[in-house]
Structure formats: C-alpha cells, structure tokens
C-alpha positions in Angstrom: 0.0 0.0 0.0 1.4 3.3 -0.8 1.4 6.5 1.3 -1.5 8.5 0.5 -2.8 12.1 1.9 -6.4 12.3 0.1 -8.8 9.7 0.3 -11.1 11.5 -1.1 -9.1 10.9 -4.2 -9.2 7.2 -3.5 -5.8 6.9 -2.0 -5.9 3.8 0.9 -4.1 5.8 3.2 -5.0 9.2 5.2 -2.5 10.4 7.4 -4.4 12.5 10.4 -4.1 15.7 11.7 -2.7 15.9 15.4 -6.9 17.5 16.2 -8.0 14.0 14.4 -6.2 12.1 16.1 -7.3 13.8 19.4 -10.7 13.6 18.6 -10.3 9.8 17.8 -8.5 8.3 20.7 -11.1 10.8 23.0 -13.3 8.9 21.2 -12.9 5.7 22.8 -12.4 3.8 26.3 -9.9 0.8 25.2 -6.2 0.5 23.8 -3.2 -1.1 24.4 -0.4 -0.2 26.0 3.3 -1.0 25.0 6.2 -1.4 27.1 9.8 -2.3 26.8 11.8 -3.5 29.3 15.0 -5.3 28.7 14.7 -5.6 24.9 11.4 -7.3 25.1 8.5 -5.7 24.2 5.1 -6.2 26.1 1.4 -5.0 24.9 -1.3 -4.9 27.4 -5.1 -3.8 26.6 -6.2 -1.3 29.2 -9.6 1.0 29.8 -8.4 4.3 29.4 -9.8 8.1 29.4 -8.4 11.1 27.6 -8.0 14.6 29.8 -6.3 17.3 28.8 -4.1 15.8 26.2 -3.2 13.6 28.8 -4.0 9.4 28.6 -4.9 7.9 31.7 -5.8 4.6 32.9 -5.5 2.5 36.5 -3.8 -0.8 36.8 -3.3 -3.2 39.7 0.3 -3.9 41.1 2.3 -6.4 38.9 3.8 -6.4 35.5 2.5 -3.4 34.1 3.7 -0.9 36.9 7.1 -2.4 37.0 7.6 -2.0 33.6 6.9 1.7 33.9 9.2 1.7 36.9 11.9 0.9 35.1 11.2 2.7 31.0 9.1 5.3 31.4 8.7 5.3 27.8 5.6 3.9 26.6 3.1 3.6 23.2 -0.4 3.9 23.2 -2.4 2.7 20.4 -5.8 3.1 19.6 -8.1 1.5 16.3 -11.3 1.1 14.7 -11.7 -1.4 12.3 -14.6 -1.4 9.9 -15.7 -3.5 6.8 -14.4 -1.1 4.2 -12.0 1.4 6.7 -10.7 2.1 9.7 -8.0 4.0 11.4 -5.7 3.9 13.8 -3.8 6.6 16.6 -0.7 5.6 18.4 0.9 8.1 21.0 4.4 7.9 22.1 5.1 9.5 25.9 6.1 9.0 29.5 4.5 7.2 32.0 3.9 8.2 35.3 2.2 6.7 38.3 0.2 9.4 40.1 1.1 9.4 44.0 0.4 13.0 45.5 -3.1 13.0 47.0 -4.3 15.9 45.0 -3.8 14.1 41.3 -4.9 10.7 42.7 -8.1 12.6 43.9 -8.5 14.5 40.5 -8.0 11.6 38.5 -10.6 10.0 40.7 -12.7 12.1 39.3 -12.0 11.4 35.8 -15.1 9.4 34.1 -12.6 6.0 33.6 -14.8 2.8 33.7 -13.3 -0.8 34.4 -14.6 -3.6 31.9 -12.5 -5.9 34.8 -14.2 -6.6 38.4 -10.7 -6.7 39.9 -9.7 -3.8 42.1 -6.8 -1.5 40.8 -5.8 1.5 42.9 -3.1 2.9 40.9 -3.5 5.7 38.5 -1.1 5.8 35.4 -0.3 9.0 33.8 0.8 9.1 30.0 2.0 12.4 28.8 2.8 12.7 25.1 5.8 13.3 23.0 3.7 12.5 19.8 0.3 11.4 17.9 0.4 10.3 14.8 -2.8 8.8 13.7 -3.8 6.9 9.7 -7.4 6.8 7.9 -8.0 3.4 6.5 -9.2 2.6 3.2 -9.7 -1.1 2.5 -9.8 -2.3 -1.0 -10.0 -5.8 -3.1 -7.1 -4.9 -4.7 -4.0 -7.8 -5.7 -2.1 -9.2 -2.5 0.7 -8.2 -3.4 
C-alpha cells in the first residue's frame, strides 16, 4: 500500500491531523499499552480516558507498573476497524504513576470505567511526545 494524503481521491491511506487524532483516541475507552523492558516488548489492553491531552488509565500492582518503573517510555495505540475502513492513533510519551493525593483525587474524578471486576488503585499517567494517527481505506485490490 502506498502513502497517501487524500482519500477522497481514493488513496488507501490518510495520514491524520494531530486534532483528528485527538478527537479519535477521545473517542474511545480501550487501547493497548506498549512497554519495553530489557529488549522485550510487552502489549497490554487497558480501559483508558483522555483529559487534557493527557492518557490515563489504573492498573493493579504487577507487570504493568514495573515495567513503567523501570522505562518510562511507553506507546499507546488506539483502532477502529470497519468493513471497508478504519484508522488507527498511536501516541508515544512518558509514563507516570500518580502518588500525590491531589492528582490521585483529580484523577478520581475522571469518568474511567473498568470492563475488569478486579480492584486497581493505581493511577497511570501518560503524557505525550507525539500522535500520529492513519485513515484506512480497505480495497480488493491484488495481494501483493
């Protein structure tokens, strides 16, 4: 597939605007999480909420919060896949577990829902470096 910018034109690729991309990954309550620690890379699906350009979701204690104790540096990545499009939104930041009192209570606030029954008391910052986001156009066209 080449690298288009118009699909009104027809072209099977649509790269966003940093507002589209915005508006899209507001737009939804799951994505997955990428970590890296030690050369291995780890993807995790987590409910999520957008706030001020900021992603943030809560996790219980294990894998996923000492990852981001040791690499900070995380990917977020977002889709929606339909029979004829889609599109895609990854953002690359920092991590950060929120610990003073006054963020946990603000992010408290935040409307974040839990698919998950489980308790997890630990809020999880992500502020961003970049968003880059892709309009999909699928097509029957050859395989190769």
């Amino acid at each position: 597939m080449g690298n288009g910018t118009d699909e009104a034109a027809g072209q099977p690729i649509t790269e966003l605007t940093a507002q589209e991309s915005w508006q899209l990954l507001s737009s939804k309550e799951l994505g997955r999480l990428a970590l890296s620690v030690t050369g291995r890379v780890d993807i995790f699906p987590v409910n999520y909420v957008v706030h001020q350009r900021k992603v943030y979701f809560r996790t219980a204690e294990g894998t996923k919060l000492v990852e981001l104790t040791i690499n900070r540096d995380v990917a977020f990545e977002v889709d929606e896949l339909a029979e004829k499009s889609g599109w895609s939104v990854i953002v690359h930041g920092t991590a950060r577990r929120l610990q003073k009192l006054d963020e946990v209570a603000a992010a408290d606030e935040l409307p974040l829902r839990s698919w998950l029954a489980t308790p997890r008391f630990n809020y999880v910052e992500i502020t961003p470096t970049e968003i880059t986001g892709r309009r999909l156009v699928f097509s029957d066209g050859p395989d190769r």
